[in-house]
N, C-alpha and C positions, 0 to 999 in steps of 0.2 A: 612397531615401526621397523622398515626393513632395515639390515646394515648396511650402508653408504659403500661401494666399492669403489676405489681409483686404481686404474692400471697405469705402472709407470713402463713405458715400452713394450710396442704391440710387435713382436718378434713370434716363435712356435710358442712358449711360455705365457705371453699376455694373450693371444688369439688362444688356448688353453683355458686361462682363468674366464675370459669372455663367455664361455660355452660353459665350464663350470658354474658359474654365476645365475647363468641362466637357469639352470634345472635346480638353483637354492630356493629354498623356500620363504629363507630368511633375509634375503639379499636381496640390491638392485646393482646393476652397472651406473654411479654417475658420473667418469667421466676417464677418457684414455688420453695419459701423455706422452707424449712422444719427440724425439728427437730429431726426425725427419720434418720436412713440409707436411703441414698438417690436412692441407689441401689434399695432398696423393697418400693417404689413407685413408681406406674406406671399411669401418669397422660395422659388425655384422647386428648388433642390436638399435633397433632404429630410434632416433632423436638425443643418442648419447653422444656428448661435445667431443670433439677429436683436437686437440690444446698443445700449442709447443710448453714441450719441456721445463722449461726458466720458469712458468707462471704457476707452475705446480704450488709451492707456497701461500697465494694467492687465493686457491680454491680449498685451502685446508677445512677450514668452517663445516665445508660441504661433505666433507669424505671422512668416512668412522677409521675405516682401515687404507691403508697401501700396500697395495701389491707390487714391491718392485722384483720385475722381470728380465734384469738383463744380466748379463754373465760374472761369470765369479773372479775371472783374472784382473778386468781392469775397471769394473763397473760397479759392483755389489761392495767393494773394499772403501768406497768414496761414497754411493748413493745411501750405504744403510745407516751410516753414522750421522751422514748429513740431514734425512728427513726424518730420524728417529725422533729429532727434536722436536717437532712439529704435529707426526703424525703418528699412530698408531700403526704400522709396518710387520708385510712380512716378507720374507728372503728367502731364495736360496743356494746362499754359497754353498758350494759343494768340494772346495777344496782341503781336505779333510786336516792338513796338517796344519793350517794357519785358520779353525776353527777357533781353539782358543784366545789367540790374538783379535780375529773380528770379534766375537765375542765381549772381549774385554772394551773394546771401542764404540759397539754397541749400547752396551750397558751404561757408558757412563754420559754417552748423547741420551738416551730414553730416560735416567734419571735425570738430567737436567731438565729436559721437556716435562716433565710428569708423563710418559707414555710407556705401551707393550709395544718392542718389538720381538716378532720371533725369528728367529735366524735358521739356516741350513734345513728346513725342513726341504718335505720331496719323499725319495724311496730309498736313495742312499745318500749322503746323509737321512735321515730320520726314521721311516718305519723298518727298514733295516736295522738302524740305530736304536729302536725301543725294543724288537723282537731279542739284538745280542743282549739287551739288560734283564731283560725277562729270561732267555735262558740259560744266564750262570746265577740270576737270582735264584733261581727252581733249581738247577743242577749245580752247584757250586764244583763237584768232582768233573769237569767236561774240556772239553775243547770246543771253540767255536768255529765254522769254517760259510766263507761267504762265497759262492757262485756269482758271474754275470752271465749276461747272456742265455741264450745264442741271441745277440742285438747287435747296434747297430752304434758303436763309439763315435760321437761325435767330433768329441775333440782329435782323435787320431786318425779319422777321415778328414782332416782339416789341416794334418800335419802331411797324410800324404799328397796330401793339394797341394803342398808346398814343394816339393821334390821336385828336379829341374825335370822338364819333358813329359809331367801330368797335365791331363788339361780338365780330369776328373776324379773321386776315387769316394769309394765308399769302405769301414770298416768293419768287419764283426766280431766282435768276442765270444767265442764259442767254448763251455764248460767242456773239459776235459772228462767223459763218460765214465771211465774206469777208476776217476776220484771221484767221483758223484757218489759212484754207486757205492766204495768201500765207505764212503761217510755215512752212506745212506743205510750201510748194514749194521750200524755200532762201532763202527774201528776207528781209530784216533789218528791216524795216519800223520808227519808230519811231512808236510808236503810244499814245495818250492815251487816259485811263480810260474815257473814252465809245468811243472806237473799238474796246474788245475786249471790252464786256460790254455787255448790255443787264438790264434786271430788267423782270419781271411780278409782279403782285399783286391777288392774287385774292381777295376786300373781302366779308365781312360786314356793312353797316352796322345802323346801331339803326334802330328803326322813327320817320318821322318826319325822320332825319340828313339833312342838304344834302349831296349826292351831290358836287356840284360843289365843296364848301370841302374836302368831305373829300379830292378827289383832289389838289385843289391843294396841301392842307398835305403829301401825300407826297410827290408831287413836286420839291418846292421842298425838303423837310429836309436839313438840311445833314449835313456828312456820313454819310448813307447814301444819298440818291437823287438830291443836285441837280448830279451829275457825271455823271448818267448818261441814257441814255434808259430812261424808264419808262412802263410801261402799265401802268393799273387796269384790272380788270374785277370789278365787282359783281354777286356772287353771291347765293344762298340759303346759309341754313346747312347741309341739307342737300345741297346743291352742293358746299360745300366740302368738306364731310366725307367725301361717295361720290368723289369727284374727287382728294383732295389729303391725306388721311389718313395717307401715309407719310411716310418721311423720308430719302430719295434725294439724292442726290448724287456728285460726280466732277469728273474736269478731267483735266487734259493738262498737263503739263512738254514744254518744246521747247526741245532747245539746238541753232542753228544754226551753223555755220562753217566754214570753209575747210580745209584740207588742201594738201599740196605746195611745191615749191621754191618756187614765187612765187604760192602760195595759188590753184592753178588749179583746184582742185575743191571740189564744192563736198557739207559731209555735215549730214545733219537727225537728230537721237536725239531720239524721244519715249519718254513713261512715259503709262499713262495709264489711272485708275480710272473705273469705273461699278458705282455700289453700289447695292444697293436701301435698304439702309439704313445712310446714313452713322454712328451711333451705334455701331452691332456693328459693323462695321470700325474704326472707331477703337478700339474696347476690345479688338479685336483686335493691333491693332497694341501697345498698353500691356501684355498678356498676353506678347507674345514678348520687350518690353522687362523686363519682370518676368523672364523666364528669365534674358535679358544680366545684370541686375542683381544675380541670389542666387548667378552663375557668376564675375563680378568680385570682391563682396565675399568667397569663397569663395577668388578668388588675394589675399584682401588689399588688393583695393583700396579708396580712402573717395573722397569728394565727390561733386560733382554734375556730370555727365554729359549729353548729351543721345546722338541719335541720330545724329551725327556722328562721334561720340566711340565710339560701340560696336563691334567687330568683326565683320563680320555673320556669323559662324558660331557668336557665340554668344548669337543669335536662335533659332537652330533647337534642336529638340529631340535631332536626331543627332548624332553623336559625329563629331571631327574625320574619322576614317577614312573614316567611311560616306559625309559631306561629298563627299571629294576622287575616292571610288569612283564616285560616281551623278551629282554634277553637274558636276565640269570638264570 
């Protein structure tokens, strides 16, 4: 029997898991909720209910897992506690520092329910997050160094949509080459926010806006660009839109260290994504986590979980056998 999918908000995320879903072999889509007029959404697998929000609870019976899909600042803090109770749930807050606190609020809505939820999975939080455990588990002597980009920040393309006299902007985080590379040679380098990123910003302004306040209030905001080196470049709207319309992203994990009686060698492990669209790769990644999750509560397991926490074989769709047959 397939697993029951429900999407909670069809945003880039839940339009993500809908196409993810699709190509599951395990899965069906039964049903996307939403917070909009249900009427003016039109989702893309045909005869699945398109349901306000509130009635979510309602359809639980029906749905093995939940995917909720909406943002980590003021959405995932209230939603993941709230229908942990209920339903079998996966997330992904990504705000790395109040991990532990959702976590704990998690866990103790999924134990009351009897349910798995899992939380902060995705690419960072999560397989970024399994790759840094793996290698200082292997290199204990190391240093870890994480890359973004060259992509496409969301959230700080949405900070500078806020700066007086934008009427557009898009962000990118671009790795700083000459730290890549010494990471990438063995060296340990310790290295300051400026020195492994830089950011571009590609500027709509209003007709009329002072070119020059505008660049300066991006530059200087505090935390998102005054740690960093950053360039403006002012566009067309039609610029931006033929130029910068996707939503790409990636990075690299690097764990560097030593090896031998008296650490005389020296070893580099990287991981490292390039997506064209970061969105469908995260909902990707919450689609396999959805599998882990209906196969845990399935041996009985409850609480909340992340991607640390799961076995990776029961991410895949194959059965342990075929596992140990095709990829050891």
């Amino acid at each position: 029997m397939s697993i029951r999918i429900g999407i909670m908000g069809y945003g880039n995320i839940g339009r993500g898991v809908e196409c993810a879903v699709r190509h599951a072999p395990d899965m069906e889509l039964a049903a996307v909720f939403t917070r909009r007029d249900p009427g003016r959404v039109s989702v893309l697998t045909p005869g699945v209910p398109v349901l306000p929000a509130q009635e979510a609870m309602a359809h639980a019976d029906g749905i093995d897992v939940l995917m909720l899909c909406g943002g980590s600042a003021t959405d995932l803090p209230v939603q993941t506690p709230l229908y942990a109770r209920r339903f079998h749930v996966v997330d992904s807050f990504d705000t790395h520092a109040d991990i532990p606190a959702h976590f704990d609020a998690v866990d103790r809505a999924a134990r009351e329910g009897g349910r798995v939820a899992v939380i902060s999975a995705g690419w960072d939080p999560g397989l970024f997050s399994l790759n840094r455990l793996l290698g200082g588990a292997v290199l204990p002597d190391g240093a870890d160094y994480t890359f973004w980009g060259r992509g496409i920040s969301q959230g700080h393309s949405d900070a500078i949509r806020r700066v007086e006299g934008v009427a557009d902007a898009r962000q990118y985080t671009v790795p700083v080459e000459s730290a890549l590379a010494a990471v990438r040679a063995g060296q340990t380098p310790s290295l300051t926010t400026r020195q492994k990123h830089t950011r571009e910003c590609y500027v709509v302004a209003k007709p009329g806006a002072d070119l020059a306040k505008i660049e300066h209030d991006i530059i200087t905001m505090k935390n998102y660009f005054d740690e960093y080196d950053t360039t403006v470049h002012f566009v067309s709207q039609q610029e931006l839109d033929r130029g910068h319309a996707g939503m790409p992203h990636g990075g690299f994990v690097i764990r560097s260290g030593k090896t031998g009686w008296e650490k005389e060698h020296g070893s580099v492990m990287e991981f490292r994504l390039a997506l064209d669209s970061n969105p469908e790769f995260t909902a990707s990644v919450l689609v396999a986590c959805a599998r882990a999750a209906h196969r845990m509560a399935q041996q009985g397991q409850t609480g909340c979980k992340t991607m640390l926490d799961i076995p990776p074989a029961l991410l895949s769709p194959l059965d342990a056998a075929t596992l140990r047959k095709t990829l050891l």
